[in-house]
N, C-alpha and C positions, 0 to 999 in steps of 0.2 A: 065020428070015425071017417064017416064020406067027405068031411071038410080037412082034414088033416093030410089024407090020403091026399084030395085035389093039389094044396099046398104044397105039399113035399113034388109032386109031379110039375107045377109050374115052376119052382126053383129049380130042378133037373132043366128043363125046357131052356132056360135064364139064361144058366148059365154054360150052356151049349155055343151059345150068339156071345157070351160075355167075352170082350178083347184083353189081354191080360194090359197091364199100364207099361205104357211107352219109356223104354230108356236112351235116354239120351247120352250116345258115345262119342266116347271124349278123343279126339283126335289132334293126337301130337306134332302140332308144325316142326319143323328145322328152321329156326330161327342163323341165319348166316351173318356174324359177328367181323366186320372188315377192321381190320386193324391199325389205327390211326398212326401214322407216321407221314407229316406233313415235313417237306422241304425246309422249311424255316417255323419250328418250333421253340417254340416259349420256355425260359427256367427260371428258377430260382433267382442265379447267375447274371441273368442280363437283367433283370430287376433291377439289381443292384449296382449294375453299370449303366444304365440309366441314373439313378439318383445321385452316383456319383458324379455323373456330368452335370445333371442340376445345380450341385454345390459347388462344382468346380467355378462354375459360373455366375453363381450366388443369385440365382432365380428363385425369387419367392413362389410357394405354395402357395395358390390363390386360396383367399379363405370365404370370401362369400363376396355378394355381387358387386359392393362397393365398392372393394379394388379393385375387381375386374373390370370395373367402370373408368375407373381411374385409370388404370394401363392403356385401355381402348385409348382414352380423350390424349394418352401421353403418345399414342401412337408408339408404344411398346408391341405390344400389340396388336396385327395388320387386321385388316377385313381379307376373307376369301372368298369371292365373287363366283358366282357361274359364269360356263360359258362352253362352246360344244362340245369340249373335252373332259368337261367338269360339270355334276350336279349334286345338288347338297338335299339330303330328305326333306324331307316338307316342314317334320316334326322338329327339326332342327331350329331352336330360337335362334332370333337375332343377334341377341348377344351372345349367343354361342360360336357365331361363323367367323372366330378370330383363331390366332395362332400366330409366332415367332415367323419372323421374315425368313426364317432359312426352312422352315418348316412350310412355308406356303411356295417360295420355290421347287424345295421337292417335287411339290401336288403339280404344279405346272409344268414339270418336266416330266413326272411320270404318266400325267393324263393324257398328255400333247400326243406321248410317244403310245403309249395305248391305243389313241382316236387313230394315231396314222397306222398301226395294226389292224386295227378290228374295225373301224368307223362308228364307235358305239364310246359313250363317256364312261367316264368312272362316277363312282357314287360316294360319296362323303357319309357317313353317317355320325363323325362326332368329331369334335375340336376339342378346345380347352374346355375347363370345368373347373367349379368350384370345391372346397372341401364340405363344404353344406351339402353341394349334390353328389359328387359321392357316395356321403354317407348316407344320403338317400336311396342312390342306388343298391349301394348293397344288399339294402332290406330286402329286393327281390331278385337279387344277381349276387350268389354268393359267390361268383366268379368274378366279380368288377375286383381289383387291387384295391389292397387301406388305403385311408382317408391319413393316416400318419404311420410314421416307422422307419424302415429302411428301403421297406421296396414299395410306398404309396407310388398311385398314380401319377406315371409322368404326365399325363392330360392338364395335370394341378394348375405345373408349369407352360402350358401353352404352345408346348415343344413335339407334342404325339397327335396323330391324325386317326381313324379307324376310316379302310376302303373296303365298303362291301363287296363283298362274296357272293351273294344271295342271287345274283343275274347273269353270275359270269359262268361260261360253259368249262370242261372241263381242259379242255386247249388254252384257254384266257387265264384258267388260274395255274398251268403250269409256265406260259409267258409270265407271269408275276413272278413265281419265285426264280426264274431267269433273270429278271431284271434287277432284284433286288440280293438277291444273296451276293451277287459279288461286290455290292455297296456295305453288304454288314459284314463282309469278309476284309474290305477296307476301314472300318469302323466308324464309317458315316452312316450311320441307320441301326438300331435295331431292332428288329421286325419278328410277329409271332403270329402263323395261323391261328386265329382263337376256334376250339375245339365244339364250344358250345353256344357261341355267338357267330353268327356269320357274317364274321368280317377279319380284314389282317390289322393286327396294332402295328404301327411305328411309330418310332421315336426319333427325330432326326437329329442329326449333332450338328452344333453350330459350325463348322470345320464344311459342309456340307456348299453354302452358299457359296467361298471362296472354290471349292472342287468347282461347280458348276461353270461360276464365270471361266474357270479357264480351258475348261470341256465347249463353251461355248467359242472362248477364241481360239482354241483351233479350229475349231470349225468354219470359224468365219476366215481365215488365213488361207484355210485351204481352198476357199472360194473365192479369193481376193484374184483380180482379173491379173493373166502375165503379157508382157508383149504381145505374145502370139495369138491375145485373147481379145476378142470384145465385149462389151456388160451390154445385154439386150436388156428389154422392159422389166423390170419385175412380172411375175406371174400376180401378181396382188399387190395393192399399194399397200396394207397392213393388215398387222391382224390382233384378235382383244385379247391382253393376257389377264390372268386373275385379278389381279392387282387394278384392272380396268383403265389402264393405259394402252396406247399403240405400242406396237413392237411391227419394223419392218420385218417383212419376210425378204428371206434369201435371195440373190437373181441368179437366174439360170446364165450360165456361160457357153461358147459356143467356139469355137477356134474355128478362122478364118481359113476359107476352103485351100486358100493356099500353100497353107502350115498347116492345113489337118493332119497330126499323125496317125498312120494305116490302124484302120481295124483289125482286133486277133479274128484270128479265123475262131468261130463257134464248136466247143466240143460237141460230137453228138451225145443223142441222150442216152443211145448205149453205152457209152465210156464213162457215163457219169456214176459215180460210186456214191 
């Protein structure tokens, strides 16, 4: 009886001290959902305006590395070199750092103009490709475009570039779609924020390299010396384009103290609206 009694009094005792068991509360974040509406996004639509410029121009889908080999050696094909305006990933094979000559203009035009923006390069992360790889990629990218259809990858054809996103601030990627929507509003480009990759696709249209050269000569017209003008040194004797040829650079002009015509007077910065 004296041992039952003791018992029942140290279980009272017990469970005096005993903690009841911990619950763990569950507490509900606000997850804030931003709503993706990028400047120059992607459809259906331009898919298929892309493919149609492929066949317009009867550009084969590369089908695996042999042709791609074969275009390279036909000089179909260009190499895209680095250089301070331009860098290509690491991961990026060799044989992959090729693309269509109006498609590697683009890159050197929009890199150039970038670097004289920011002082920082652009970044390459893919060129051409095969239909082998492709279809490779898609296994883990069910966002990569078919490998055949109507709207496979224009990459196929050596015509599309992807420029990372990944480094650029948020000032640097609204300069992008400044630069480039008025090009795919002239339908020399078309260009898609990718949502789930970070980078923008383009597609450049062959129509592209002739725009350029004559965006180039006016420019160079407009700096062609007058009478009234003399050509001092160049600021540089050259400089490397992609392509890994010289290209001069511009020379500064200077009107002779003579014929200098008068400075505007400077607005202040109060009247500047």
């Amino acid at each position: 009886m004296l041992l039952v009694l003791l018992q029942v009094a140290c279980s009272s005792a017990f469970a005096l001290h005993t903690r009841a068991p911990y619950r763990k509360q569950r507490v509900r974040q606000r997850v804030r959902y931003m709503r993706w509406s990028p400047v120059l996004r992607g459809s259906h639509e331009s898919m298929l305006r892309q493919n149609e410029l492929i066949d317009r121009l009867q550009l084969p889908r590369i089908a695996n590395d042999d042709e791609l080999m074969e275009l390279e050696s036909r000089e179909l094909l260009v190499p895209v070199n680095e250089s301070a305006a331009l860098r290509l990933v690491p991961h990026l094979d060799m044989t992959r750092r090729y693309c269509r000559s109006w498609t590697r203009q683009f890159l050197a035009d929009i890199s150039e103009a970038y670097y004289q923006q920011f002082g920082k390069p652009l970044w390459v992360t893919s060129l051409v490709r095969t239909v082998e790889q492709q279809h490779r990629l898609r296994r883990h990218n069910r966002n990569a475009a078919p490998a055949e259809g109507d709207i496979t990858s224009s990459h196929l054809a050596g015509v599309a570039v992807d420029i990372g996103k990944g480094p650029m601030t948020l000032r640097e990627r609204r300069w992008i779609d400044q630069y480039i929507l008025p090009l795919q509003q002239e339908g020399l480009v078309e260009a898609a924020e990718e949502r789930r990759q970070a980078c923008y696709h383009i597609m450049v249209s062959d129509r592209y390299e002739d725009w350029s050269a004559q965006k180039r000569q006016a420019v160079t017209s407009l700096l062609a010396p007058t009478p009234g003008q003399v050509q001092l040194a160049p600021l540089s004797t050259q400089t490397q384009t992609l392509s890994g040829t010289a290209a001069p650079v511009p020379v500064l002009l200077q009107p002779l103290p003579e014929l200098a015509q008068p400075q505007p007077t400077q607005t202040p910065a109060s009247e500047i609206r």
